[in-house]
C-alpha positions in Angstrom: 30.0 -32.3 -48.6 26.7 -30.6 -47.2 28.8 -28.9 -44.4 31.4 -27.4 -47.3 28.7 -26.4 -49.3 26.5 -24.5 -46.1 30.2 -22.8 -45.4 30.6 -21.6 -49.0 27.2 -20.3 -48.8 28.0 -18.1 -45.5 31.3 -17.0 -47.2 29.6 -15.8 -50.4 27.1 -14.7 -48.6 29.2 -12.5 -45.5 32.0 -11.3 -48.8 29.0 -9.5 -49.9 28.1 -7.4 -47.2 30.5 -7.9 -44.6 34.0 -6.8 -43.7 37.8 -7.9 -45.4 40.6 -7.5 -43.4 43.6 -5.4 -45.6 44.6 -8.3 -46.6 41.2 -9.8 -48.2 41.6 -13.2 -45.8 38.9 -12.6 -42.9 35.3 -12.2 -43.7 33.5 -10.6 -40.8 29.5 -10.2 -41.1 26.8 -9.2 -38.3 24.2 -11.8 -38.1 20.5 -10.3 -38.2 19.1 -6.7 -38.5 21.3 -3.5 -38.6 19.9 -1.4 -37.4 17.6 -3.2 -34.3 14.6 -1.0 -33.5 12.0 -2.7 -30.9 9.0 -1.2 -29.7 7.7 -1.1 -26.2 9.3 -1.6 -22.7 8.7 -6.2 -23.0 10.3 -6.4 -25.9 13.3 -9.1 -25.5 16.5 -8.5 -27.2 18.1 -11.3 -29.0 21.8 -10.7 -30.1 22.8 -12.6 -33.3 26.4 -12.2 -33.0 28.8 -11.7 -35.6 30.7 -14.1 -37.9 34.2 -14.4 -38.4 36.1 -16.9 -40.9 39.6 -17.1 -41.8 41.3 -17.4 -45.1 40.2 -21.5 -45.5 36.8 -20.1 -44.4 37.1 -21.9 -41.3 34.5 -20.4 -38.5 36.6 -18.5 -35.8 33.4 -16.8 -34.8 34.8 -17.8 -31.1 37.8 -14.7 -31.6 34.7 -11.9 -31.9 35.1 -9.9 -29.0 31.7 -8.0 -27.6 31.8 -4.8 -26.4 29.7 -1.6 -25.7 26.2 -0.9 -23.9 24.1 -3.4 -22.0 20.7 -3.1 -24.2 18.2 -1.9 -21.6 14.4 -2.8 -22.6 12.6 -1.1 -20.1 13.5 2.7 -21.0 14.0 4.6 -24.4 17.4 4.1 -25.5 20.2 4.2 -28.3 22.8 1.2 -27.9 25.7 0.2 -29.8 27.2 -2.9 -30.0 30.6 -3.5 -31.3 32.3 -6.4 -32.3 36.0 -7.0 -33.0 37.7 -9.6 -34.7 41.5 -9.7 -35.4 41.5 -6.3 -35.3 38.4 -5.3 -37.9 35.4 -3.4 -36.1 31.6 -4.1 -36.8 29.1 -2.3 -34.5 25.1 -3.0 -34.3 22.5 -0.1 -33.5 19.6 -0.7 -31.1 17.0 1.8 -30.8 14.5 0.8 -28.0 11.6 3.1 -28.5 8.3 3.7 -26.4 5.2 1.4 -26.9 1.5 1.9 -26.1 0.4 2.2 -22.6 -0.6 -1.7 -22.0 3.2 -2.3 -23.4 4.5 -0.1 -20.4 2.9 -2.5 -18.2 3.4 -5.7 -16.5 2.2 -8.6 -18.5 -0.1 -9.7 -15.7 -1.6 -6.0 -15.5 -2.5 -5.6 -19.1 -4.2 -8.7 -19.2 -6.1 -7.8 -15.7 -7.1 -4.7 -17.5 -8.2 -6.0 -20.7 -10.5 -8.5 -19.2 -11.9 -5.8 -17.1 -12.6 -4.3 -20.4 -13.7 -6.8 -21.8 -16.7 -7.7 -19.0 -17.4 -4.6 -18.6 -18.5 -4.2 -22.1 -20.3 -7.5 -21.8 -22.1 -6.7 -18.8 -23.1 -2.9 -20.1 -24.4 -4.7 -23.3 -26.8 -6.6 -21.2 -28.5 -3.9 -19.3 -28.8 -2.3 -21.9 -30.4 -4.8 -23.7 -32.9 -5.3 -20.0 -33.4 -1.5 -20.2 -35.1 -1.5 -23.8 -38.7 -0.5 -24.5 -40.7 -2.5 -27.4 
C-alpha cells in the first residue's frame, strides 16, 4: 500500500514537470536541479538521474540511456547531459564556474595556508602587545 502510494506520488509529481511520450504513457522527469551551477574547482558532481515509468507507472528508470560530456570539476565549463528513454530526450546543464583562490587549491594547501594565517596573526598580536608603552 505505502509502495503504491510513494509511486503515485512520483507520477503526479514527474506528469507535472516532466516529459509524455505522443502517446501520454511514459512519464520521464530529471531528478534534482536544472540547471547545475557549482562553484570552485572541489566541488563534486552528483548526478540524480532521470526517471522513467511506463503506462502502469512501473519504474523502467533502468531503459534511460546517458549520454554527452564528462562533467569536469577542475576547469570552467558548460556540460550537457542528456538522457533518452524510449525515444523522448531530457538534457541537464552543468555550469562549473571559478571559485576563490583557496577553492583553486588542494585541500591540504588551503588549510596549510590558513593556519599560517591564522598564527601569524596570533603571534603579531602578541608583540605587539610586548611592544606597548604604559
Amino acid at each position: 500500500m505505502v509502495r503504491a502510494l510513494l509511486l503515485t506520488a512520483c507520477l503526479l509529481s514527474a506528469a507535472a514537470d516532466g516529459v509524455r511520450d505522443g502517446t501520454g504513457s511514459i512519464v520521464f522527469k530529471l531528478m534534482g536541479e536544472n540547471p547545475v551551477v557549482l562553484v570552485g574547482f572541489e566541488t563534486h558532481f552528483t548526478d540524480y538521474g532521470a526517471l522513467c515509468l511506463d503506462e502502469k507507472g512501473n519504474n523502467i528508470s533502468e531503459e534511460v540511456v546517458y549520454g554527452g560530456h564528462v562533467v569536469d570539476t577542475s576547469r570552467p565549463s558548460v556540460n550537457t547531459i542528456t538522457y533518452t528513454c524510449r525515444g523522448n530526450v531530457l538534457t541537464r546543464k552543468v555550469v562549473v564556474k571559478a571559485g576563490s583562490l583557496l577553492a583553486k587549491m588542494p585541500m591540504g594547501w588551503a588549510w596549510a595556508l590558513m593556519l599560517f594565517l591564522g598564527f601569524g596573526y596570533v603571534l603579531g598580536s602578541q608583540v605587539n602587545e610586548g611592544t606597548k608603552r604604559n
